[in-house]
N, C-alpha and C positions, 0 to 999 in steps of 0.2 A: 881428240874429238871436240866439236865443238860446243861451248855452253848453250849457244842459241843461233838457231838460221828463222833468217827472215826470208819468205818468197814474197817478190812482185810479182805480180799479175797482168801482162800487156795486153789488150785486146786492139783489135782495128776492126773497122769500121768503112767502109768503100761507098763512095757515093760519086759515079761520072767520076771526074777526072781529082777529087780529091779523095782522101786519108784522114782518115783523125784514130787517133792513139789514147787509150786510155789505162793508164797505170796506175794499179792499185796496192799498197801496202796496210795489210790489216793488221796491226799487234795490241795485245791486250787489253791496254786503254784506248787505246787513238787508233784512227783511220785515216789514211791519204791516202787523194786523190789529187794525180798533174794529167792533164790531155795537154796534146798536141797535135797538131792540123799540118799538115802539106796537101799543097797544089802540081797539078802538072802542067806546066808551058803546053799552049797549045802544040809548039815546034817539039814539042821532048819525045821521044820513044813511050809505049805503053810497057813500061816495066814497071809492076806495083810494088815491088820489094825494094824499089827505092824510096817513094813513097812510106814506106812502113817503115822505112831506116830512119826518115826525118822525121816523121811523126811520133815514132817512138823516142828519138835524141829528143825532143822537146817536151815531149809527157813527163818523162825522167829527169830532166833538170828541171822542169817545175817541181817534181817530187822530194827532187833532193834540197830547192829554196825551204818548202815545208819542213823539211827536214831539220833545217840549220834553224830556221825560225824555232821550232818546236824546245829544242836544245836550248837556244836563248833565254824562253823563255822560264825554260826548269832552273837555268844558271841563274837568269835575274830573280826567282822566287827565292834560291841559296842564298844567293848573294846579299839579295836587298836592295842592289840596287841595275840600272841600267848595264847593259854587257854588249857589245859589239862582237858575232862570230862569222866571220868570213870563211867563204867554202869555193 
């Protein structure tokens, strides 16, 4: 079983021929929030679920840079000093 599950939150958003994505992680202290926007080429097919495939990939890795930032930031209060964490 696990200790702790975190649910994100995706929503979309539809305007004309664009998407936007908004992903939210709520936990006990902190909240985040990454959006992300696609467009469709005039030339593209009306499929919005692609749309929502791009918008939601880029919501999500903004969420996840929050993420890593967030981390860092707990690590350099440990530490004391500066910490570089790649993700």
């Amino acid at each position: 079983m696990a200790d702790q599950i975190w649910q994100v939150n995706v929503t979309f958003t539809e305007d004309g021929d664009r998407t936007r994505a908004d992903a939210t992680l709520e936990l006990a202290e902190q909240r985040f929030h990454g959006f992300g926007q696609a467009k469709r080429a005039p030339g593209d097919p009306n499929l919005p679920v692609i749309g929502q495939d791009l918008a939601a990939a880029r919501a999500l890795s903004e969420l996840s840079h929050q993420l890593l930032n967030a981390a860092a930031a707990r690590i350099e209060e440990f530490e004391g000093h500066k910490v570089n964490v790649h993700g």
